[in-house]
N, C-alpha and C positions, 0 to 999 in steps of 0.2 A: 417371460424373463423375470428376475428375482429372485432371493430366496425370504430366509428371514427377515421381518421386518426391521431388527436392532442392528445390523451389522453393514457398516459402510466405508468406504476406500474412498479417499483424499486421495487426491494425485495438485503437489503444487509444482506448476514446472515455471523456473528461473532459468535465466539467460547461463548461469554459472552452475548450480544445482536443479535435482528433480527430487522433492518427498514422494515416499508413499506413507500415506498414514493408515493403520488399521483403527476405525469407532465404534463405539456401540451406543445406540440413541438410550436413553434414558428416561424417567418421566419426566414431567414436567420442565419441558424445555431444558434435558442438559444434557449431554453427552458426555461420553469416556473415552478420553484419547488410549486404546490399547498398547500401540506399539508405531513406529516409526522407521524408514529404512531409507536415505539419500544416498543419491550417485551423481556423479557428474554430467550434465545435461549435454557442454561439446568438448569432442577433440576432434582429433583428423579423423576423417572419413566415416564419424559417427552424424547418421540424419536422424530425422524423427522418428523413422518407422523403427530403427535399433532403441530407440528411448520406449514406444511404444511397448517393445517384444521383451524391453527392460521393466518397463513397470508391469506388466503382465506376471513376472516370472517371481516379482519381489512379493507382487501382491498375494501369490499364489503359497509364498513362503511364510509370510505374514499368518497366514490362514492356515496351514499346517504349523507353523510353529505354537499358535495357540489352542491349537485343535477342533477349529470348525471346518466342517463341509465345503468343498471349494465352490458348492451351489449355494454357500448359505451368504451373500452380497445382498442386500437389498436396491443398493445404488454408490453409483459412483460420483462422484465431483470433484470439476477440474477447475484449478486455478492459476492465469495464463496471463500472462500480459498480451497488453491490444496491439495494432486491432482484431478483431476476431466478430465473428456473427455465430453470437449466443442461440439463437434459435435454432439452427441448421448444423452447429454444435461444432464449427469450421473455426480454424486459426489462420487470419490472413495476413503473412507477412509482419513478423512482429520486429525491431530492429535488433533488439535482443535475443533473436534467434535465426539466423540467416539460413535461408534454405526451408525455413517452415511457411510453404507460400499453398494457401488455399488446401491448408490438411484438415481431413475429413475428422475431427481426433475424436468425435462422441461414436462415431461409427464404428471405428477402427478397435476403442475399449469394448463396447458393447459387443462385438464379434467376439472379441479375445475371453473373456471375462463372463458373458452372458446374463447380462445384467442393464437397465437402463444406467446412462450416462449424461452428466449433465457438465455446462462450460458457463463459464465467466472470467472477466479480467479480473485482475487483482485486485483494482481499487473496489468492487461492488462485490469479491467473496472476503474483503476484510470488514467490509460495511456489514455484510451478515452478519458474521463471525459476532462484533462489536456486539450489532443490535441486540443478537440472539444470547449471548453469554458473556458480555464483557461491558464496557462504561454507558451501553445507549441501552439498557435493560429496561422494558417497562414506557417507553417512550412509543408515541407511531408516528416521530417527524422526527429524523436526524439525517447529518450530512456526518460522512466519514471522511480524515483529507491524508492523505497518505505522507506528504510532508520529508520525506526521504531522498532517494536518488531523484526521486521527480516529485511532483504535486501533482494528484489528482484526487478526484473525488465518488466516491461514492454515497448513492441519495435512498434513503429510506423516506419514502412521504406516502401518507395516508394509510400507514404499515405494511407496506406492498416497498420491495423492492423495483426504483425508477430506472428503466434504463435506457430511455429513449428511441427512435424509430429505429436508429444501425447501432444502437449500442453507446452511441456517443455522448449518452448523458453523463454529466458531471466531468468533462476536461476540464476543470475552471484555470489548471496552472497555463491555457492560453488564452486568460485575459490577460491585457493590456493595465496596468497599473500606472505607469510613465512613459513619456513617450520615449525617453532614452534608460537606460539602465543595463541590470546583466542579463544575455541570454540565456535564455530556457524557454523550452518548445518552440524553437525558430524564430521566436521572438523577442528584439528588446523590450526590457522594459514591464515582461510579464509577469503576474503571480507566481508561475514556476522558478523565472529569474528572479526573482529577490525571495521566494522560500522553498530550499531546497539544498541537498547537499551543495550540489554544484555549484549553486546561485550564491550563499553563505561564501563558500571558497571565494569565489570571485569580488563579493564585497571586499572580503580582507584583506586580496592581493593589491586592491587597488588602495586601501588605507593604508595598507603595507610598504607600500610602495613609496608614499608620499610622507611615512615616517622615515624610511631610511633614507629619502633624498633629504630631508632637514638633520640627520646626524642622531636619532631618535632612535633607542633600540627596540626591537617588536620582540615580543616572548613567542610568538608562535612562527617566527619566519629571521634567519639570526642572519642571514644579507640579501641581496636583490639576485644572486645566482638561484637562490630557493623561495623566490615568488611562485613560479608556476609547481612547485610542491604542497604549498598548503592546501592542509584537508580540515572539512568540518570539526572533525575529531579533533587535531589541533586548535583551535580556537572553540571548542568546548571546555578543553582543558586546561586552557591557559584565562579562560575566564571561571572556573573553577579558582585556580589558585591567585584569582584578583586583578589579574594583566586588564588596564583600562583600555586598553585599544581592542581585546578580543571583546570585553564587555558591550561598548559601542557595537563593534558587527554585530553582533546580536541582537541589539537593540534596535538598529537599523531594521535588519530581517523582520523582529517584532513586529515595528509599526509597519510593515507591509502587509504581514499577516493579519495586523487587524483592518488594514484597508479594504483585503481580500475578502476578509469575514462578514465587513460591513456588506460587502454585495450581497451573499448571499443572507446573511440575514433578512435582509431590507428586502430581497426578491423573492427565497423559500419560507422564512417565517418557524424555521427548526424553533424544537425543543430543545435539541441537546445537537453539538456540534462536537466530534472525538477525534483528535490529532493524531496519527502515530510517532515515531520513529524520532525524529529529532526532535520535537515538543516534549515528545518523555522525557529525553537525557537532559534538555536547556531548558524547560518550563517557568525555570523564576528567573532568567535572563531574556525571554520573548515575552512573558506575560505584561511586566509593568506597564510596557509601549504599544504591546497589543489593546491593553483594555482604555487605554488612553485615546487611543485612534477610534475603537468600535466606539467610546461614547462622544466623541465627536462626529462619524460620519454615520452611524446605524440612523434608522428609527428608534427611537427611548424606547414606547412600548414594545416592539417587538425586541429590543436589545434584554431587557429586562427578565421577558421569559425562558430568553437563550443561555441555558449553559456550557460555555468552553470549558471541555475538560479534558484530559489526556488518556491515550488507549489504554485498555487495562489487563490486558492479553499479555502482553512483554512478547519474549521472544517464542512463543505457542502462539502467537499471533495469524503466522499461514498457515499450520497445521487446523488450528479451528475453522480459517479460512475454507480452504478445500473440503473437510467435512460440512460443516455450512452449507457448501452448494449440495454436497449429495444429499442434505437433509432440505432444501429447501424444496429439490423436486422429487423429493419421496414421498 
């Protein structure tokens, strides 16, 4: 199986959307995103194996639209939310994809396609992605933390991508931070609940809450009928234009995030630590209180060598993702 060695197929599949990316490896660690082609991952009566027979057909178009050989694939890579067993190249029940229960999916490309095929969750093909061409460049100890719809983590240590015996290395978003707080990953109180879209939402509705019963207007929530409406995005942009009470959620989430960082500083000992998603768009509203909290609960020296910094991907961020993986096992 194979063909040329420069030419590689991303497949990122979301709960919402599926890419196909068409790449071409480059020297010196860098790749070319070619071209790009998304669909709709569910509707009625569409399962995996129609996704399947879907990116097959895209992919095949991709390659005649630019005019290479449909034997010229050197490898493919898949980028999937968990759980899933990377090795056996299987998707096990993910919640964001209902009906995808124990699919063979590296088999199934690798039939279609005639090419090796390779799987990973999303947090450790954006960890690639990062290490390989984006803010953790040059480093061989980073932690990638997804910081988005969920918190998770993906771990680069001793330049080798870490992914533990079933894959479950780097959930950090379910530690325990408090014993009470917002949920996220079934738990109060966790790193996912206090950094995270949802977890963000949730601080605000409760500060939200507790302005409007004192008679106190909120810019991001305009009465108590539209508490269960705020979104991230609102109280990003209402602490953009100065609102102190989106300011404080923020702030709040900060110092959790550097609680969370203190762990893993203090227990990995990274080089470089890279945020996606919400740290890009808020970074000077979570940083003051993050670095505040890391120099108080980190180790100093290991604090020292660690730099937090923000992803540098934007939004080509899962497109390098999925390429990533077909480059990591080609």
């Amino acid at each position: 199986m194979g063909g040329q060695r420069g030419i590689v197929v991303g497949v990122d599949i979301g709960g919402t959307k599926t890419a196909v990316v068409l790449g071409r490896a480059q020297e010196e660690r860098e790749i070319q995103i070619i071209d790009r082609q998304a669909f709709p991952t569910q509707s009625r009566g569409i399962g995996w194996r129609r996704v399947v027979e879907h990116v097959t057909t895209v992919a095949m178009e991709l390659l005649e639209k630019h005019g290479f050989d449909p034997h010229s694939i050197h490898s493919i890579g898949i980028s999937c939310g968990g759980p899933l067993d990377s090795r056996s190249g299987r998707v096990l029940s993910p919640p964001n994809l209902p009906g995808w229960d124990n699919v063979p999916l590296t088999d199934e490309l690798e039939r279609a396609l005639g090419c090796r095929a390779y799987l990973q969750n999303d947090a450790n093909a954006c960890a690639l992605a990062e290490w390989k061409y984006g803010a953790g460049r040059g480093v061989s100890s980073m932690v990638f933390l997804t910081f988005g719809t969920g918190m998770g983590a993906g771990l680069i240590l001793g330049g080798r991508l870490y992914e533990g015996v079933n894959d479950l290395a780097g959930e950090v978003g379910h530690i325990r931070l408090e014993e009470d707080g917002p949920l996220g990953y079934g738990k109060r109180g966790s790193f996912e609940g206090f950094c995270s879209g949802g977890g963000i939402a949730r601080l605000a509705r409760d500060l939200a809450e507790r302005s409007l019963a004192a008679g106190e207007p909120v810019a991001f929530c305009p009465d108590t009928r539209s508490l269960d409406l705020i979104t991230t995005q609102a109280v990003g942009q209402a602490a953009e234009a100065g609102d102190p009470l989106a300011i404080e959620v923020l702030a709040k989430s900060g110092r959790y995030l550097g609680k969370g960082l203190s762990i893993l500083i203090d227990v990995l000992n990274p080089e470089r630590i890279v945020i996606g998603s919400i740290f890009v768009r808020c970074e000077r509203f979570l940083r003051p209180a993050m670095e505040r909290e890391i120099g108080v609960e980190a180790l100093a020296p290991a604090a020292r060598v660690c730099a937090v910094v923000p992803a540098a991907l934007g939004e080509s961020l899962g497109d390098y993702a999925c390429l990533s993986v077909a480059m990591q096992g080609s």
